[in-house]
Structure formats: structure tokens, C-alpha cells
C-alpha positions as CSV (number, residue, x, y, z in Angstrom):
1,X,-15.1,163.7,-51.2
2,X,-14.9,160.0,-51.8
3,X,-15.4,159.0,-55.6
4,X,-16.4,155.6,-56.1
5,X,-15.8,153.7,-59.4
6,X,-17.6,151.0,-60.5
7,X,-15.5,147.9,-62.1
8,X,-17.6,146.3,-64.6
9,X,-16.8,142.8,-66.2
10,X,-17.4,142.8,-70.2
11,X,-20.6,140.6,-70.3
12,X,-20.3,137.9,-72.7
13,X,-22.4,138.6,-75.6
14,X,-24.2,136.1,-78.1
15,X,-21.5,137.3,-81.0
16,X,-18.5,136.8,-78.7
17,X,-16.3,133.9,-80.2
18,X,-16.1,132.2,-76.8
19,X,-19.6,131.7,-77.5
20,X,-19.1,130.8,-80.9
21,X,-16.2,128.1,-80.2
22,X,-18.4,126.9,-77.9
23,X,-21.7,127.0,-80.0
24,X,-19.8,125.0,-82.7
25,X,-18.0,122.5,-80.8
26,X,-21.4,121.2,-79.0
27,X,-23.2,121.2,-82.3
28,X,-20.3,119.1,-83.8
29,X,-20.7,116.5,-81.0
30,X,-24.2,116.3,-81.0
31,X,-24.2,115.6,-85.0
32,X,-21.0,112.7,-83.9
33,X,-23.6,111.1,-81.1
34,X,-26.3,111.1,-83.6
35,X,-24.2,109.7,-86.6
36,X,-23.1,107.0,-84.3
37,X,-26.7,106.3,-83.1
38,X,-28.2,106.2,-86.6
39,X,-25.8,103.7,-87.7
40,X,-25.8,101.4,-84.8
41,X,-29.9,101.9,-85.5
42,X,-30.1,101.4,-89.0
43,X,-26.9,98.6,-89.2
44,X,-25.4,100.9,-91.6
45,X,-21.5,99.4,-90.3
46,X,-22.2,95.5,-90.4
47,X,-22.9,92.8,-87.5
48,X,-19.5,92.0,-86.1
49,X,-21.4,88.9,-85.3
50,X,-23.2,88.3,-88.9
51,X,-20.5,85.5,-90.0
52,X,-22.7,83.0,-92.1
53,X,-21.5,79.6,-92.2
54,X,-18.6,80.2,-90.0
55,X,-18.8,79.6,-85.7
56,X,-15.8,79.0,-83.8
57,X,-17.2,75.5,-81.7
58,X,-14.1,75.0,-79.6
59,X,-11.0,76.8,-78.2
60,X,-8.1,75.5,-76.4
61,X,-4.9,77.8,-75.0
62,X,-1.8,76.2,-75.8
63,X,0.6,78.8,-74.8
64,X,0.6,82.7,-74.3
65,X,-0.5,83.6,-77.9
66,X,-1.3,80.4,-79.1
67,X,-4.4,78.4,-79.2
68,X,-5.9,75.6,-80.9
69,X,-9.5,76.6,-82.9
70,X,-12.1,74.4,-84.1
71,X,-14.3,76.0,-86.7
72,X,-17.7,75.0,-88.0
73,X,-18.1,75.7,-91.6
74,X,-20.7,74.6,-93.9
75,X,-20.1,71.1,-94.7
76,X,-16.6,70.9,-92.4
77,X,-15.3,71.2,-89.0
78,X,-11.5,72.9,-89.2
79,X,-9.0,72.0,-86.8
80,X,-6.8,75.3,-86.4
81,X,-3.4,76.0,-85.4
82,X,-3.7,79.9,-84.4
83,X,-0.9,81.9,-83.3
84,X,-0.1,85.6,-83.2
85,X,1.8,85.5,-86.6
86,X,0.4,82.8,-88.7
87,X,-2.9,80.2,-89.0
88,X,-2.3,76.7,-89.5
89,X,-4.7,74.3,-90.8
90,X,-4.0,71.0,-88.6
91,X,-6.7,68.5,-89.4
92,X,-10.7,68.5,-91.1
93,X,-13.3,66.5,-88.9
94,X,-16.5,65.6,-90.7
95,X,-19.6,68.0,-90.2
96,X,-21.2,68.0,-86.7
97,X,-24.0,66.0,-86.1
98,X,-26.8,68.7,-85.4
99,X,-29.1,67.5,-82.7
100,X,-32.8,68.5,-82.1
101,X,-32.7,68.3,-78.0
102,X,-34.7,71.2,-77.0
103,X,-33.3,71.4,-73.0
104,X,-30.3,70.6,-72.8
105,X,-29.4,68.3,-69.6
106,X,-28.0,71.1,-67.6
107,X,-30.5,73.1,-68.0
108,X,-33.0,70.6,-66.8
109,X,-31.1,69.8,-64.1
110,X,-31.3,73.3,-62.8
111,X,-34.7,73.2,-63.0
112,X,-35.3,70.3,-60.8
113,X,-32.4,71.9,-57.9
114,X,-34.2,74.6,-58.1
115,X,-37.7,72.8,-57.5
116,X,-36.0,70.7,-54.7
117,X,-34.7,74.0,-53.0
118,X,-38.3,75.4,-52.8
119,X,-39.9,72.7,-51.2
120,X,-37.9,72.6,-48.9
121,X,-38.0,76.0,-47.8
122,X,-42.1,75.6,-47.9
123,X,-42.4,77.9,-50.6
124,X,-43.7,75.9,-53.3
């Protein structure tokens, strides 16, 4: 007479703590993902690009860490010495003339290539 046993496996149940861990450690990620949504949403950090008054115009490398910075400010352009230690102010040019062109020249330029490009192809 052959006696066969059955091996069960434990089923995981809803109050197992694998469950639990798990249960926790999605719900924690979920609340992260949505925290970070809401404040990319809402601005709640600050612009990294909301600098009023100050643009960097120009930039020049002058070594491995070094470069050469001109700033607009307000009523001033800064000449700046930058390197990975220290910031040097090296000269102050008057404000920038601010100029009212809509297209720039490049951008008109463009425009006619691309013009000249489709007539020749007979598509235009």
C-alpha cells in the first residue's frame, strides 16, 4: 500500500509581513512620486531659471576650470574672472543696447535656403 503525501506551500496570506513590507514600501513610493509631481506642478521649489536681472550673455574657456563670464545685470554688463575657487570681477561695460529686430538675420536666411531648396525640387 502506497501512501501518498501531499506537500503543501504556506500560501501567502493578506496579514503576512512580506505582504506588509511590501504594501508599505509601494505606498511610500507612490506618496514620493506624487510629492515630487505636486511640486514640480505647483512651483513649490523655485525656477532654477527665474534669475531677474541677471543673464549670463557670453562665456569663454580659458583653461580646464576657468572661464571668462559676461553678465547682464540691470543697468551693467560684468566682465568675470570665474574659476573653480574664486570669482573675479575684471572689468564693467556699459548696459547693452537692446534692439527691437524681430528675425534675426540667420533666421531669415534659413528661410530663404529653405525656399530655394523647394523650388528646386518642384515642390513649391
Amino acid at each position: 500500500m502506497k501512501t501518498q503525501t501531499a506537500v503543501q506551500q504556506p500560501a501567502v496570506g493578506a496579514g503576512s509581513p512580506l505582504v506588509q513590507v511590501s504594501g508599505a514600501l509601494t505606498a511610500i513610493i507612490l506618496f514620493i512620486l506624487l510629492a515630487a509631481w505636486l511640486v514640480k506642478r505647483f512651483g513649490f521649489g523655485g525656477k532654477p531659471g527665474s534669475r531677474k536681472g541677471l543673464n549670463i550673455s557670453a562665456s569663454a574657456s580659458v583653461g580646464p576650470r576657468e572661464r571668462v563670464v559676461i553678465i547682464d545685470v540691470e543697468d551693467a554688463r560684468l566682465v568675470l574672472g570665474v574659476t573653480a575657487s574664486q570669482i573675479t570681477h575684471l572689468h564693467t561695460l556699459p548696459p547693452a543696447v537692446v534692439s527691437n529686430d524681430p528675425a534675426p538675420a540667420g533666421q531669415a536666411e534659413f528661410q530663404n535656403l529653405m525656399k530655394n531648396l523647394l523650388k528646386r525640387n518642384g515642390k513649391a
